[in-house]
mmCIF file of the N, C-alpha and C atoms, coordinates in Angstrom:
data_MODEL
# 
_entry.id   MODEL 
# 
loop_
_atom_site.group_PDB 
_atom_site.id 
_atom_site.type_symbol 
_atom_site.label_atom_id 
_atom_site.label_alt_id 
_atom_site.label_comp_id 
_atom_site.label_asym_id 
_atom_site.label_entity_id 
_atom_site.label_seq_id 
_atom_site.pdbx_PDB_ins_code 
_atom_site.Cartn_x 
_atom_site.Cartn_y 
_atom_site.Cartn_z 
_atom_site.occupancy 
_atom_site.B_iso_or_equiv 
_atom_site.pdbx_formal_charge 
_atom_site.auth_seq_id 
_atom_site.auth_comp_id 
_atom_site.auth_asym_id 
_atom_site.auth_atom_id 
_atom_site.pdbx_PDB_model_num 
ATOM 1   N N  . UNK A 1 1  ? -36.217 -41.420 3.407   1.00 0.00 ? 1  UNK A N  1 
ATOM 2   C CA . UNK A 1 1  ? -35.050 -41.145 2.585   1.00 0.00 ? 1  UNK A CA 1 
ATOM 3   C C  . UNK A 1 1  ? -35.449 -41.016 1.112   1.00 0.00 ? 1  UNK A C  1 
ATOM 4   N N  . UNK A 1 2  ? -36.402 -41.828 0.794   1.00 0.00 ? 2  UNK A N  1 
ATOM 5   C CA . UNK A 1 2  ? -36.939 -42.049 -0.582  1.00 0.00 ? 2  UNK A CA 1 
ATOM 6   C C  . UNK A 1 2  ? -37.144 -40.506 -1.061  1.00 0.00 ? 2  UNK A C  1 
ATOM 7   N N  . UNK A 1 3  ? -37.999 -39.677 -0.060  1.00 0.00 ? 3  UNK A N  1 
ATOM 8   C CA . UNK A 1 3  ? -38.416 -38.077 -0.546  1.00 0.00 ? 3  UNK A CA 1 
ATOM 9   C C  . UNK A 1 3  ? -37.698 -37.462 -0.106  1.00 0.00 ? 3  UNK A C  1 
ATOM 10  N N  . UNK A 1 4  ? -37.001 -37.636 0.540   1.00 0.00 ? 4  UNK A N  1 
ATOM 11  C CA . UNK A 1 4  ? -35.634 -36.576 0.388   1.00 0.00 ? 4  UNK A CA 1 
ATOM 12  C C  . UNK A 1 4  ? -34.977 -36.726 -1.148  1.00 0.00 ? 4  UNK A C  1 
ATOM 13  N N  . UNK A 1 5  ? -34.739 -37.750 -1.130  1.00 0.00 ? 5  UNK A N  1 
ATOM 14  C CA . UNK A 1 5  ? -33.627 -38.103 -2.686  1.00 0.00 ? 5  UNK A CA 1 
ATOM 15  C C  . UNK A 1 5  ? -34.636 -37.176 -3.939  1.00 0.00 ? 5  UNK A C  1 
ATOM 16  N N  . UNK A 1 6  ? -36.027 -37.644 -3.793  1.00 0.00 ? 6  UNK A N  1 
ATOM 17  C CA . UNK A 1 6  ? -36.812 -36.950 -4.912  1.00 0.00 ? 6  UNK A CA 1 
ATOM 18  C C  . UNK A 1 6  ? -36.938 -35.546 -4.741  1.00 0.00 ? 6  UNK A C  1 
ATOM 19  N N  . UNK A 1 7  ? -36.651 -34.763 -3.726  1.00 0.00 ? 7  UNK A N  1 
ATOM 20  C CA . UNK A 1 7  ? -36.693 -33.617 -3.453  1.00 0.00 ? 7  UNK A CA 1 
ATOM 21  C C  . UNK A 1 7  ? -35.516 -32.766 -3.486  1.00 0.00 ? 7  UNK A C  1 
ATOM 22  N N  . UNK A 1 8  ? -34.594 -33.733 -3.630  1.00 0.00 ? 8  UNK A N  1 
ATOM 23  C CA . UNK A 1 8  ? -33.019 -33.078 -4.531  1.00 0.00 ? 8  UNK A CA 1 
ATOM 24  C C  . UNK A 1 8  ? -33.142 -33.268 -5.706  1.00 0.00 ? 8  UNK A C  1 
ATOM 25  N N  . UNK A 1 9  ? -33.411 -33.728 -6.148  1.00 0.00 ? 9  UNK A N  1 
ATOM 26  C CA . UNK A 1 9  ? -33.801 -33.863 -7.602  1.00 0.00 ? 9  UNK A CA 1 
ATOM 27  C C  . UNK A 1 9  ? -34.854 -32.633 -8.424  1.00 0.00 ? 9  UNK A C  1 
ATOM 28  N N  . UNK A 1 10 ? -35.027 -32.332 -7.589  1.00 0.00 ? 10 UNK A N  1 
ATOM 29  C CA . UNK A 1 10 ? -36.131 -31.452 -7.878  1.00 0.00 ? 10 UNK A CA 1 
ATOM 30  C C  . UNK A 1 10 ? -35.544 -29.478 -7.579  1.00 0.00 ? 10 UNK A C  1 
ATOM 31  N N  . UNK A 1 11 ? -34.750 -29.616 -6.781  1.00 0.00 ? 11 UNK A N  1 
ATOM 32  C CA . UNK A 1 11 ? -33.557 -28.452 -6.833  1.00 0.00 ? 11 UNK A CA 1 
ATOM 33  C C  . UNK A 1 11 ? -32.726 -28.213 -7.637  1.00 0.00 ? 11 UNK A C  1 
ATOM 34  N N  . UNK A 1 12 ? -32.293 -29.661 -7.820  1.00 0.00 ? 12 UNK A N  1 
ATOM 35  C CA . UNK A 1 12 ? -30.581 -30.106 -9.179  1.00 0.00 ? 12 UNK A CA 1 
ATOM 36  C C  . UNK A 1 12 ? -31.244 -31.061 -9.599  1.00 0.00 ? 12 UNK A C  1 
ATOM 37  N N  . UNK A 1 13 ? -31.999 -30.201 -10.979 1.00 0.00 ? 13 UNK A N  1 
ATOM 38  C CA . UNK A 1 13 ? -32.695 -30.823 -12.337 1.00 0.00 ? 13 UNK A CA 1 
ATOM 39  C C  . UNK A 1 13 ? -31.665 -32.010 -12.667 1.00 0.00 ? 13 UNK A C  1 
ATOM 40  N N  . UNK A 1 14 ? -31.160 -31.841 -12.891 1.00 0.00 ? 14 UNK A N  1 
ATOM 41  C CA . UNK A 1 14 ? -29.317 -32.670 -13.601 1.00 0.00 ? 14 UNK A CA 1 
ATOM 42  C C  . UNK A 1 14 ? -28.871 -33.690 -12.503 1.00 0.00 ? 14 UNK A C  1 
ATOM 43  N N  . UNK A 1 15 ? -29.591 -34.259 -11.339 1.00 0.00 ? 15 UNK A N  1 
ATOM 44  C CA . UNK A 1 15 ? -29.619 -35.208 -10.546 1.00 0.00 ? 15 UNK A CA 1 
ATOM 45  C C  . UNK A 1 15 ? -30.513 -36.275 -10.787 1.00 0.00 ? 15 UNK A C  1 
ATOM 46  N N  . UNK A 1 16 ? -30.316 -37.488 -10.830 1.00 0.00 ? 16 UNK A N  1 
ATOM 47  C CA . UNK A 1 16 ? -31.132 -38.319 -11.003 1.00 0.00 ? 16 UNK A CA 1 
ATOM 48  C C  . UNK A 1 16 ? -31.385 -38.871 -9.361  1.00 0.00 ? 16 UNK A C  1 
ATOM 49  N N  . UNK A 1 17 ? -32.820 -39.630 -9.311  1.00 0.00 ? 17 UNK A N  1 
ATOM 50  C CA . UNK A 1 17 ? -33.072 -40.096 -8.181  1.00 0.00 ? 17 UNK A CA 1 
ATOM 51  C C  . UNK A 1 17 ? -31.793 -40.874 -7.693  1.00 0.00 ? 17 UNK A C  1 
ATOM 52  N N  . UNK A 1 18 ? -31.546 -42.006 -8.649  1.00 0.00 ? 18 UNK A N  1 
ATOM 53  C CA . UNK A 1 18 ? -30.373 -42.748 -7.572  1.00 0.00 ? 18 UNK A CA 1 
ATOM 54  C C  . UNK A 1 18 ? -29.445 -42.114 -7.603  1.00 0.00 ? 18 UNK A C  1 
ATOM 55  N N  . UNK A 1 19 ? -28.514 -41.287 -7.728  1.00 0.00 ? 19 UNK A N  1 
ATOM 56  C CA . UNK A 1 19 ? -27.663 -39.911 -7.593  1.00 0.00 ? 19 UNK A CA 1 
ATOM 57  C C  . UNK A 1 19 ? -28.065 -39.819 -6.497  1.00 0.00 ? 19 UNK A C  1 
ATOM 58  N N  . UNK A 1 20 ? -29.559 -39.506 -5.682  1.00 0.00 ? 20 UNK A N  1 
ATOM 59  C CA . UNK A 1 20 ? -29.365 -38.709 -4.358  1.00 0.00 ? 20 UNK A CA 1 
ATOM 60  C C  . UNK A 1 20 ? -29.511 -39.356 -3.597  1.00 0.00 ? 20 UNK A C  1 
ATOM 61  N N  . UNK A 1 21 ? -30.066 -41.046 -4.015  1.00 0.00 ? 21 UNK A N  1 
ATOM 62  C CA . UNK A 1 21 ? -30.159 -41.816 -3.297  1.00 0.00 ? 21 UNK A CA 1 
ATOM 63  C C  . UNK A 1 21 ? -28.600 -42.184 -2.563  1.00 0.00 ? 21 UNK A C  1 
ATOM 64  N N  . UNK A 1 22 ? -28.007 -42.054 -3.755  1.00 0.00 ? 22 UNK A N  1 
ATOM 65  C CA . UNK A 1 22 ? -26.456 -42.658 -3.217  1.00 0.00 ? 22 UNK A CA 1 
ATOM 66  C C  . UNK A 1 22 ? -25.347 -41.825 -2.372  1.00 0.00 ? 22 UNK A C  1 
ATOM 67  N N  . UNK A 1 23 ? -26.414 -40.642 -2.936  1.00 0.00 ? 23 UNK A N  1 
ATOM 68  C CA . UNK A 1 23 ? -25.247 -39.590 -1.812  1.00 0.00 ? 23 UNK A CA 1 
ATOM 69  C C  . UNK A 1 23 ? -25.555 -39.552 -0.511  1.00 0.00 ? 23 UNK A C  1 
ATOM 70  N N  . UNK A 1 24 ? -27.091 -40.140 -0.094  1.00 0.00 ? 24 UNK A N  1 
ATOM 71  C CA . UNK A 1 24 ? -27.933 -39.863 1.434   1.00 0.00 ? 24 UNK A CA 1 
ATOM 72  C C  . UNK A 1 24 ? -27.715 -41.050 1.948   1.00 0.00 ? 24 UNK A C  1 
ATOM 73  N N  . UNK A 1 25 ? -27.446 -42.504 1.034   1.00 0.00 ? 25 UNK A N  1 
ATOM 74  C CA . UNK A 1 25 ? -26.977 -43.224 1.512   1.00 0.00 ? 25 UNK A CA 1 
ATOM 75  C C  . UNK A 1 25 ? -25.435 -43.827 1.987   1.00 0.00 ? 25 UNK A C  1 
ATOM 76  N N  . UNK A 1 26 ? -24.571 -43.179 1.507   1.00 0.00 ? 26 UNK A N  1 
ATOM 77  C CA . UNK A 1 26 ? -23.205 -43.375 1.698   1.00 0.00 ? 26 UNK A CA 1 
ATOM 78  C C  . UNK A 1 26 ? -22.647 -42.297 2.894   1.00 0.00 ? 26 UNK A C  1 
ATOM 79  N N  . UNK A 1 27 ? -23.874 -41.081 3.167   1.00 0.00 ? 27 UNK A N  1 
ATOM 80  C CA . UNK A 1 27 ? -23.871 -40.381 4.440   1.00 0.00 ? 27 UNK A CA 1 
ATOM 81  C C  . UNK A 1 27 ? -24.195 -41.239 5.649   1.00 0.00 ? 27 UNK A C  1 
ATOM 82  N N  . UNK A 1 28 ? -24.966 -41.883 5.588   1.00 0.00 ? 28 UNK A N  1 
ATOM 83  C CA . UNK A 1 28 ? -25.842 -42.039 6.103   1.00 0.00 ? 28 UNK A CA 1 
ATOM 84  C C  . UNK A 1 28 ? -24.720 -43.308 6.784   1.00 0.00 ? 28 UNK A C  1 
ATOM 85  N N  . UNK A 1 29 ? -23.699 -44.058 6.091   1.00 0.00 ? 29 UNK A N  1 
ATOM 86  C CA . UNK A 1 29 ? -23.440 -45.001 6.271   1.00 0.00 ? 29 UNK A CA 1 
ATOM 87  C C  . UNK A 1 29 ? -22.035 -44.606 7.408   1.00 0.00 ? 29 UNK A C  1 
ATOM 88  N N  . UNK A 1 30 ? -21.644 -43.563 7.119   1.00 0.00 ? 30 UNK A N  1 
ATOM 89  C CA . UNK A 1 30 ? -20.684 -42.776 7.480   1.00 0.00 ? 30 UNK A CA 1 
ATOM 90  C C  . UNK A 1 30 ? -20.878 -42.492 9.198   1.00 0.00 ? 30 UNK A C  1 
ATOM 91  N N  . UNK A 1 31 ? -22.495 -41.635 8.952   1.00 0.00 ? 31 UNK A N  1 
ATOM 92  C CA . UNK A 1 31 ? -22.867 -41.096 10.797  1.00 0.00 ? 31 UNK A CA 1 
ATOM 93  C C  . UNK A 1 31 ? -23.455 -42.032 11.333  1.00 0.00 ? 31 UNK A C  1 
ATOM 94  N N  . UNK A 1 32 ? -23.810 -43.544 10.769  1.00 0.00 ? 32 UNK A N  1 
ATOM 95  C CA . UNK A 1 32 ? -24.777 -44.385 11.594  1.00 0.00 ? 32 UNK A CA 1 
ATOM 96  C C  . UNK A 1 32 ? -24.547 -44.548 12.834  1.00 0.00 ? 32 UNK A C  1 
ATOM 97  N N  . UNK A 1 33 ? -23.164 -44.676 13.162  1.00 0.00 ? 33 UNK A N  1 
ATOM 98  C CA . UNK A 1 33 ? -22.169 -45.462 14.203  1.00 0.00 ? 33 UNK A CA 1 
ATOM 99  C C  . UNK A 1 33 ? -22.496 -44.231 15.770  1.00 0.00 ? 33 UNK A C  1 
ATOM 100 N N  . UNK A 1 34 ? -22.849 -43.116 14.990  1.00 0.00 ? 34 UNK A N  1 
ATOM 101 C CA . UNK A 1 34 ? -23.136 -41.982 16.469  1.00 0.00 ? 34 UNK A CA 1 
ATOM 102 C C  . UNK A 1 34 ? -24.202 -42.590 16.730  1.00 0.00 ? 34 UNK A C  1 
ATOM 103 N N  . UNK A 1 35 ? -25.245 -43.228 16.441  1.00 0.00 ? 35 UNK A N  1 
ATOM 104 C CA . UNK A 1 35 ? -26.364 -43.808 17.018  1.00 0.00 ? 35 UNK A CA 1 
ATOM 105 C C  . UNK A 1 35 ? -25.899 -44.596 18.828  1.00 0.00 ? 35 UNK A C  1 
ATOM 106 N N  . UNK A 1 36 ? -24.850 -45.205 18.778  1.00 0.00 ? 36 UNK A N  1 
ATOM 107 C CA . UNK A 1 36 ? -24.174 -45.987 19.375  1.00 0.00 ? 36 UNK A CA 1 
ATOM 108 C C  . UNK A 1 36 ? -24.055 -45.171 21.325  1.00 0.00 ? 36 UNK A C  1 
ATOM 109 N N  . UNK A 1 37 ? -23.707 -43.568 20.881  1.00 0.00 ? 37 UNK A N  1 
ATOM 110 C CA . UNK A 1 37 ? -22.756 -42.831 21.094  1.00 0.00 ? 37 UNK A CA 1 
ATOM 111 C C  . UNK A 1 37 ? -24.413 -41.778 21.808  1.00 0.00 ? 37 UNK A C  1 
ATOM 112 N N  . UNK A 1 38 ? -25.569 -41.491 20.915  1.00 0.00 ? 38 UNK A N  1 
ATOM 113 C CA . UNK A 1 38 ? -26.116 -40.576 21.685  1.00 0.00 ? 38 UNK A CA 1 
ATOM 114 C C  . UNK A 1 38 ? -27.658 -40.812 20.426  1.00 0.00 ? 38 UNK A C  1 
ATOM 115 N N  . UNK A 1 39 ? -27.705 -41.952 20.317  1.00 0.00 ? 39 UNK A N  1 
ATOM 116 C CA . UNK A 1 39 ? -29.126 -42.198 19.945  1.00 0.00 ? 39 UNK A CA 1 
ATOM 117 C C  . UNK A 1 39 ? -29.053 -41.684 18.580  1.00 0.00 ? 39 UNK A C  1 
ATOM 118 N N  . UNK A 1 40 ? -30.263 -42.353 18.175  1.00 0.00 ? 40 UNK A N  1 
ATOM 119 C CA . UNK A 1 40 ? -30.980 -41.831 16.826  1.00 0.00 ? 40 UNK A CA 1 
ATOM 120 C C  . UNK A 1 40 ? -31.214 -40.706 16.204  1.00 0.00 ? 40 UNK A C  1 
ATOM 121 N N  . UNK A 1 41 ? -31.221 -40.002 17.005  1.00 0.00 ? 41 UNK A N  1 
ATOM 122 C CA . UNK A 1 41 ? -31.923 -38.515 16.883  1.00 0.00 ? 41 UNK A CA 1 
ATOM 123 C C  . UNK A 1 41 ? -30.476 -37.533 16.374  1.00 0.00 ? 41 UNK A C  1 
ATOM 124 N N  . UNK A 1 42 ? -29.382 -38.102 16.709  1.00 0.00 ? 42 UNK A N  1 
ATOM 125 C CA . UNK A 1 42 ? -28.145 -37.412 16.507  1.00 0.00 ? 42 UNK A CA 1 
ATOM 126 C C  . UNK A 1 42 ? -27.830 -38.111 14.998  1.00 0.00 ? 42 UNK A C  1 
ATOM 127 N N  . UNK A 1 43 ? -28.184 -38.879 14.895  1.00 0.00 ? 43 UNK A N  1 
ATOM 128 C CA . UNK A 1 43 ? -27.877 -39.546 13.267  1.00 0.00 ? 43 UNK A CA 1 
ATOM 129 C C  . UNK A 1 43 ? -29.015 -38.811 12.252  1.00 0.00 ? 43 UNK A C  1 
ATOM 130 N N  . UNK A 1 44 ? -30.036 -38.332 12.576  1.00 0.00 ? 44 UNK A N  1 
ATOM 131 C CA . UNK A 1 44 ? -31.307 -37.895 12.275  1.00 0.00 ? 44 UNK A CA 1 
ATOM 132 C C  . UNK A 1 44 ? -30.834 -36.409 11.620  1.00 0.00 ? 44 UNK A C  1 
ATOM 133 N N  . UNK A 1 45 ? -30.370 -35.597 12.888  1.00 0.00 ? 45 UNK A N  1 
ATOM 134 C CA . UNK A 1 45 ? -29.589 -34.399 12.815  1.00 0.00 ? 45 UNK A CA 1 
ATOM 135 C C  . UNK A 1 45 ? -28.560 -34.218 11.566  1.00 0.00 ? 45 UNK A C  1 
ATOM 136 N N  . UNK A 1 46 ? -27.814 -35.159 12.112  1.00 0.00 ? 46 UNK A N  1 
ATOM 137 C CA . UNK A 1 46 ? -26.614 -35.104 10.823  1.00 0.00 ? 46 UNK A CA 1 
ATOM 138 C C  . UNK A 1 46 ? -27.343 -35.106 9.653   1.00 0.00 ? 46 UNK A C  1 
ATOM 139 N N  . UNK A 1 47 ? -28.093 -36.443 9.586   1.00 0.00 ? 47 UNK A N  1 
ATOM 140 C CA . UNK A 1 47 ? -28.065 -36.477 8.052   1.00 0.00 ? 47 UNK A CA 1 
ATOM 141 C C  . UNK A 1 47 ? -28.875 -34.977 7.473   1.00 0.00 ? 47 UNK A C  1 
ATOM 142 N N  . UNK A 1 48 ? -30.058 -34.501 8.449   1.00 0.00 ? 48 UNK A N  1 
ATOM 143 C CA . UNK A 1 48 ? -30.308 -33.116 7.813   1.00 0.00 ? 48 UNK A CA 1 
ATOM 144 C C  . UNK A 1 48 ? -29.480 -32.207 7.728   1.00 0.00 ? 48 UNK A C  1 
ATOM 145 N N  . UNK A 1 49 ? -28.866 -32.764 8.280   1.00 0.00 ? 49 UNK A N  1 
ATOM 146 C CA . UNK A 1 49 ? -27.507 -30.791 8.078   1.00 0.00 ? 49 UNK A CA 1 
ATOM 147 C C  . UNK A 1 49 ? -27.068 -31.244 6.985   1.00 0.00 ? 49 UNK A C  1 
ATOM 148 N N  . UNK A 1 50 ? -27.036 -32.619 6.566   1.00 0.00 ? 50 UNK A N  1 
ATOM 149 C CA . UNK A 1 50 ? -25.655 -32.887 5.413   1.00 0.00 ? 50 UNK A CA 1 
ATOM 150 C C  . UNK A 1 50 ? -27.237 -32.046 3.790   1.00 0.00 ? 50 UNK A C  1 
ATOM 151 N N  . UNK A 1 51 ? -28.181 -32.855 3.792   1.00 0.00 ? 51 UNK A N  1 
ATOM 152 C CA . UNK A 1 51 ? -29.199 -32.909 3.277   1.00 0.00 ? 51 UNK A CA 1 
ATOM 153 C C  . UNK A 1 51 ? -29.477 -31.393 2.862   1.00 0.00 ? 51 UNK A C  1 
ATOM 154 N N  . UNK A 1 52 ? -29.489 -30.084 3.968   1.00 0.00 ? 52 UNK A N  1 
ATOM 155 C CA . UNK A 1 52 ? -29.739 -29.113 3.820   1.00 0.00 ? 52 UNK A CA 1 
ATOM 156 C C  . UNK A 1 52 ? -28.411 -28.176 3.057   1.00 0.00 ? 52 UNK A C  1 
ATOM 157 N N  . UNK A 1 53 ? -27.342 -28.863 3.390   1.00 0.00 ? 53 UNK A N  1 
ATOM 158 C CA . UNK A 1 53 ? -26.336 -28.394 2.564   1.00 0.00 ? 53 UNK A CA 1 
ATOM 159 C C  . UNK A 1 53 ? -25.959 -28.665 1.145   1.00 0.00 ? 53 UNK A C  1 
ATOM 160 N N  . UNK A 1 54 ? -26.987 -29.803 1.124   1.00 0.00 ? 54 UNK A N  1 
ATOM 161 C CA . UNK A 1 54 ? -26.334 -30.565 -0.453  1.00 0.00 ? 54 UNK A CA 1 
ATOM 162 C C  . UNK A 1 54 ? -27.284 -29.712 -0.956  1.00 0.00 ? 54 UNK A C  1 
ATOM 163 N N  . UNK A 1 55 ? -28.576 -29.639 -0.954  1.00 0.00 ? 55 UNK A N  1 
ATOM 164 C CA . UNK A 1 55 ? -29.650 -28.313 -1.134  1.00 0.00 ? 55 UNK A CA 1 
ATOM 165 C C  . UNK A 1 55 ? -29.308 -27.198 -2.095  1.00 0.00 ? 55 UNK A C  1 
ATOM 166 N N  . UNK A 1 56 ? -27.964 -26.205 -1.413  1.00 0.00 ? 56 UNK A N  1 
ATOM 167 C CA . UNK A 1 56 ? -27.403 -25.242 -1.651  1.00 0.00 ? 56 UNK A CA 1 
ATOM 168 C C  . UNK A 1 56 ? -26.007 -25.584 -2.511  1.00 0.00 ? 56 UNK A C  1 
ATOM 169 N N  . UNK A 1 57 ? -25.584 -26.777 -2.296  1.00 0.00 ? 57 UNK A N  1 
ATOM 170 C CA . UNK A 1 57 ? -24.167 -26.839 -3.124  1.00 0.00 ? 57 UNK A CA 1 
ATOM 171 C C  . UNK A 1 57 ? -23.960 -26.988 -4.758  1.00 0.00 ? 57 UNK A C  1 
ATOM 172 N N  . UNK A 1 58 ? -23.520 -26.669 -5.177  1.00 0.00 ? 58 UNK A N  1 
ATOM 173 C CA . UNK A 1 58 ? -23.091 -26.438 -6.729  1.00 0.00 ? 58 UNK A CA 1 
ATOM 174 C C  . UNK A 1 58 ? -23.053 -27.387 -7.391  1.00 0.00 ? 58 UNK A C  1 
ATOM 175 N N  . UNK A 1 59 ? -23.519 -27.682 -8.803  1.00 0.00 ? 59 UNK A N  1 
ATOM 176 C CA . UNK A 1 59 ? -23.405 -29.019 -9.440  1.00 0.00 ? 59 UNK A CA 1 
ATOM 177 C C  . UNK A 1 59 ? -22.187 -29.301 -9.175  1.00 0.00 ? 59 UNK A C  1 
ATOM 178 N N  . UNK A 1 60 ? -20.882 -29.087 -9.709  1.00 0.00 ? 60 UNK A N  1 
ATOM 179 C CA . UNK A 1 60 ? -19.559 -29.181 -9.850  1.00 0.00 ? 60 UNK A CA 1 
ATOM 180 C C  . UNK A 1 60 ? -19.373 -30.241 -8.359  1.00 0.00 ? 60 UNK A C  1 
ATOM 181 N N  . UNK A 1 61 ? -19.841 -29.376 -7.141  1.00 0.00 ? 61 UNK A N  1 
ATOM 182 C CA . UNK A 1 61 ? -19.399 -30.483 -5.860  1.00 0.00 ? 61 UNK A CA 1 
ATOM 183 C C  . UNK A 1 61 ? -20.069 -31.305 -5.981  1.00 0.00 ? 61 UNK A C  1 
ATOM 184 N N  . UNK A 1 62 ? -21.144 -31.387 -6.564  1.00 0.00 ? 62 UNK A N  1 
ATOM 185 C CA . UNK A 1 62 ? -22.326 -32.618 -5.975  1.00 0.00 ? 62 UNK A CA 1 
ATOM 186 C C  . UNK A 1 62 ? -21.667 -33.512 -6.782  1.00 0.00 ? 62 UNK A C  1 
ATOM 187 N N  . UNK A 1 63 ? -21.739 -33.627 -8.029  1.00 0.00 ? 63 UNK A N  1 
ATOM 188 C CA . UNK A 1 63 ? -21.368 -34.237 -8.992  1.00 0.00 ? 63 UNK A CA 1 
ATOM 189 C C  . UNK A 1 63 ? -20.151 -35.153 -9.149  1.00 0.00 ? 63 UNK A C  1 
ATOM 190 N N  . UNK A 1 64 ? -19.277 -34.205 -8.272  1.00 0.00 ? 64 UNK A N  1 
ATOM 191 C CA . UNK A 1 64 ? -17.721 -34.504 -8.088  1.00 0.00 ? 64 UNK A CA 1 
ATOM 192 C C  . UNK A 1 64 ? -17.554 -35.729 -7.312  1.00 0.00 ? 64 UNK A C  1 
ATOM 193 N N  . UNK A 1 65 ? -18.834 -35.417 -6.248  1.00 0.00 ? 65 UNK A N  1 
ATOM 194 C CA . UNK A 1 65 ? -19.003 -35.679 -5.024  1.00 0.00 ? 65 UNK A CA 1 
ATOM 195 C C  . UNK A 1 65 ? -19.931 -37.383 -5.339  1.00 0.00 ? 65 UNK A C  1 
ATOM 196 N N  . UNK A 1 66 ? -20.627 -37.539 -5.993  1.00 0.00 ? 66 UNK A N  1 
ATOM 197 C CA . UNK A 1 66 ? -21.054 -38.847 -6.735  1.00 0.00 ? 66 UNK A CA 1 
ATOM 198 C C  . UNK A 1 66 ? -20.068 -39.388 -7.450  1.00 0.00 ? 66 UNK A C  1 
ATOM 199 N N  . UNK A 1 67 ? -19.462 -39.047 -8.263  1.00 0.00 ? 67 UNK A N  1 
ATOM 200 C CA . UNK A 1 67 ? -18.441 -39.773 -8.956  1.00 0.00 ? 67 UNK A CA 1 
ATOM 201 C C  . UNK A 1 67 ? -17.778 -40.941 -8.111  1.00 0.00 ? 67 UNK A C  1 
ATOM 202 N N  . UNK A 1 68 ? -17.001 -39.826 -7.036  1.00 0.00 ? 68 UNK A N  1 
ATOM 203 C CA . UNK A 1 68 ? -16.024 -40.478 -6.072  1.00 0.00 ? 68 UNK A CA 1 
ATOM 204 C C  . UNK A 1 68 ? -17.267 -41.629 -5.150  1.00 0.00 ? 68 UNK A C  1 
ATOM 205 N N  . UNK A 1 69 ? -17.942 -41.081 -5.184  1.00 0.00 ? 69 UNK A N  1 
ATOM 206 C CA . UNK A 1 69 ? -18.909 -42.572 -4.259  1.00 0.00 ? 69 UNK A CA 1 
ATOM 207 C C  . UNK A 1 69 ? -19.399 -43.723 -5.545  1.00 0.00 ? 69 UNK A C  1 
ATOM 208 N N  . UNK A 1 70 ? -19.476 -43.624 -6.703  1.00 0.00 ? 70 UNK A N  1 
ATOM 209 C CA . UNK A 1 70 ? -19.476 -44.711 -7.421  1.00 0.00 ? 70 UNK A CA 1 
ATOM 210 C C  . UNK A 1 70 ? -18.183 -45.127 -7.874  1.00 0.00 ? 70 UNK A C  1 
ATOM 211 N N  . UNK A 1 71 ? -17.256 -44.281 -7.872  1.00 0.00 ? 71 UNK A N  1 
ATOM 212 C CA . UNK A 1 71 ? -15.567 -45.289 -7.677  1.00 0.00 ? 71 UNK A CA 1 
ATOM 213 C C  . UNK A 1 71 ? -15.722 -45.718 -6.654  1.00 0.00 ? 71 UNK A C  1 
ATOM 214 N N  . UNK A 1 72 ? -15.272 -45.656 -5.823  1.00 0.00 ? 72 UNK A N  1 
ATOM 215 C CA . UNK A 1 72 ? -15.425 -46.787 -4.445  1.00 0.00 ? 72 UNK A CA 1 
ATOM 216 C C  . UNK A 1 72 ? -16.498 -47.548 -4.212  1.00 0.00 ? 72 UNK A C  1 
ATOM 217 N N  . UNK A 1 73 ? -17.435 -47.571 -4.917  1.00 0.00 ? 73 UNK A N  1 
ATOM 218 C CA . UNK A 1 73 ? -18.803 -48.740 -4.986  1.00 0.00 ? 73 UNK A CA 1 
ATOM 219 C C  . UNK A 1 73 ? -18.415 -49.714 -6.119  1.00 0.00 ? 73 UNK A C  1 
ATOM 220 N N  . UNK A 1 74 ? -17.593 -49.214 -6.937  1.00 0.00 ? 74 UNK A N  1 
ATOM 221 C CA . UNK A 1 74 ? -17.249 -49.940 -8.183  1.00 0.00 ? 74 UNK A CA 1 
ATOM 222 C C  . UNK A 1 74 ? -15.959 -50.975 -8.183  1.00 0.00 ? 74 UNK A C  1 
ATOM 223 N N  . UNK A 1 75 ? -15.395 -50.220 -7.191  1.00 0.00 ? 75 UNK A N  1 
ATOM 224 C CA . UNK A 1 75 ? -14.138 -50.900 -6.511  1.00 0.00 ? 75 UNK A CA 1 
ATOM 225 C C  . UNK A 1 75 ? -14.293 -52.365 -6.128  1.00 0.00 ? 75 UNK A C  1 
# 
């Protein structure tokens, strides 16, 4: 997870490491529970699809998209 986060960072200059840390981890916290349901490998999946999409998405969402996960961490 560690080089994933540094490897968004490295797409979206204007991301800091814990920025992507917090977005791969609050995913991550979200699909764990399919582990349950059809193994590891399906939590594995997700998180790359989410990972390969954040990749391509626009500061504006990403950004938007951190905010709202440090309000509810702040909560």
């Amino acid at each position: 997870m560690e080089q994933d986060a540094i490897n968004l960072t490295l797409i979206h200059e204007w991301m800091t490491v814990s920025d992507a840390k917090l977005l791969l981890e609050d995913y991550y916290e979200k699909v764990k529970e399919y582990k349950k349901y059809h193994g590891w490998s399906t939590v594995q999946t997700l998180m790359d699809i989410a990972y390969r999409h954040w990749q391509r998405e626009s500061e504006e969402y990403l950004q938007a998209r951190i905010d709202l996960i440090k309000s509810r961490v702040d909560s």
